[in-house]
Phi, psi and omega in degrees: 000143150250165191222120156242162188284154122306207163268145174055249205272338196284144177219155180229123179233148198247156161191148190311117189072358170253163227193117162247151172245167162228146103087046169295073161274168178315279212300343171283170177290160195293354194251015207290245227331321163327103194107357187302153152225345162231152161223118190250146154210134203300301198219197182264342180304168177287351173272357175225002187224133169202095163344287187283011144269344160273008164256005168274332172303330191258003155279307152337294109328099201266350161248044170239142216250146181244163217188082162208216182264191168310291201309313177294319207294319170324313183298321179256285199357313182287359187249353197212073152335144178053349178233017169254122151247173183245137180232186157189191206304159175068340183315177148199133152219175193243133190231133147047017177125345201282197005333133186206141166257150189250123173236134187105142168238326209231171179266156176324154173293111147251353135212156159339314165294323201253126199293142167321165194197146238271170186183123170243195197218141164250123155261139171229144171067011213356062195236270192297132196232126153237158184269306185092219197264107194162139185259048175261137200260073228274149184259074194174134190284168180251154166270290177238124129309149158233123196266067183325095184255012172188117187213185170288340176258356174244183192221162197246003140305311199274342156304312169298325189300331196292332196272355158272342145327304209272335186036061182283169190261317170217157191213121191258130167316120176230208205016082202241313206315007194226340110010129184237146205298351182290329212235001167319295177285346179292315186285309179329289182307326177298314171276336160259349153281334199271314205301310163094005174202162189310166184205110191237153183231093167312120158257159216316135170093319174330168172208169177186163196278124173193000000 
């Protein structure tokens, strides 16, 4: 497959001739989802979810299909019949060529006060593992992570821990946008002496091979 980054959280994977997106949220470009032919989204925030890029997508295709939990799937569903599905922890389906398993039921602590909110994970291909915003550890081995490395609920301790948890072969950055180019080689050094697996950080546009 190739995988290139978006902007933030969003990645895009190609494998012949079809597209999958994860996670065209606001903070991604506005045309990330375009060209789509499957689309997964983790949760509902708004850095992973944007209404009007997923109905530009799925106007843009009239066969390409969303894949996510309930919270998201209410919201659109009613407007595109049939081609919003609902997964949750444990699914497995098959998309445009894709296999993907669904892992994580809940988002990250981001404090005490504020209550969770339902959150899954994509394995595609039983290679790439994206987490959305969660430090879930799929019981299948991972190949490539894509790797929150700065969000309001983690620390880049729990971050090195998780990619030695997960003993992924590489770990690609994501949810970045707030990440300032000052703190950048700092999270780099760190996360790749500590981390226990290659560490790669890709920009917007950017591609690889996985």
């Amino acid at each position: 497959m190739r995988l290139t980054k978006r902007k933030h959280a969003c990645i895009r994977l190609e494998k012949d001739g079809q597209t999958l997106v994860i996670d065209p949220g606001t903070f991604s470009e506005e045309d990330a989802a375009v060209g789509a032919d499957v689309i997964l989204v983790t949760h509902e925030h708004l850095d992973h979810f944007n209404e009007d890029r997923l109905r530009a997508a799925l106007e843009a295709n009239p066969a390409a299909g969303i894949w996510t939990l309930r919270s998201v799937a209410e919201k659109i569903s009613a407007a595109f019949p049939g081609r919003v599905h609902t997964v949750g922890h444990g699914d497995t389906f098959s998309a445009a060529g894709f296999d993907v398993q669904v892992h994580g039921e809940l988002h990250a602590v981001i404090h005490p006060d504020i209550p969770r909110i339902t959150n899954v994970g994509y394995l595609v291909d039983g290679s790439v593992f994206h987490p959305g915003d969660a430090l879930t550890v799929p019981d299948h081995p991972v190949e490539t992570l894509m790797l929150p490395v700065h969000a309001p609920w983690n620390k880049i301790s729990e971050v090195i821990d998780y990619v030695r948890e997960v003993k992924p072969r590489r770990a690609i950055d994501i949810h970045d946008a707030l990440l300032t180019d000052l703190a950048r080689p700092i999270y780099d050094r760190q996360i790749g002496a500590l981390g226990g697996a290659g560490h790669d950080r890709l920009t917007p546009g950017e591609g690889t091979d996985v």
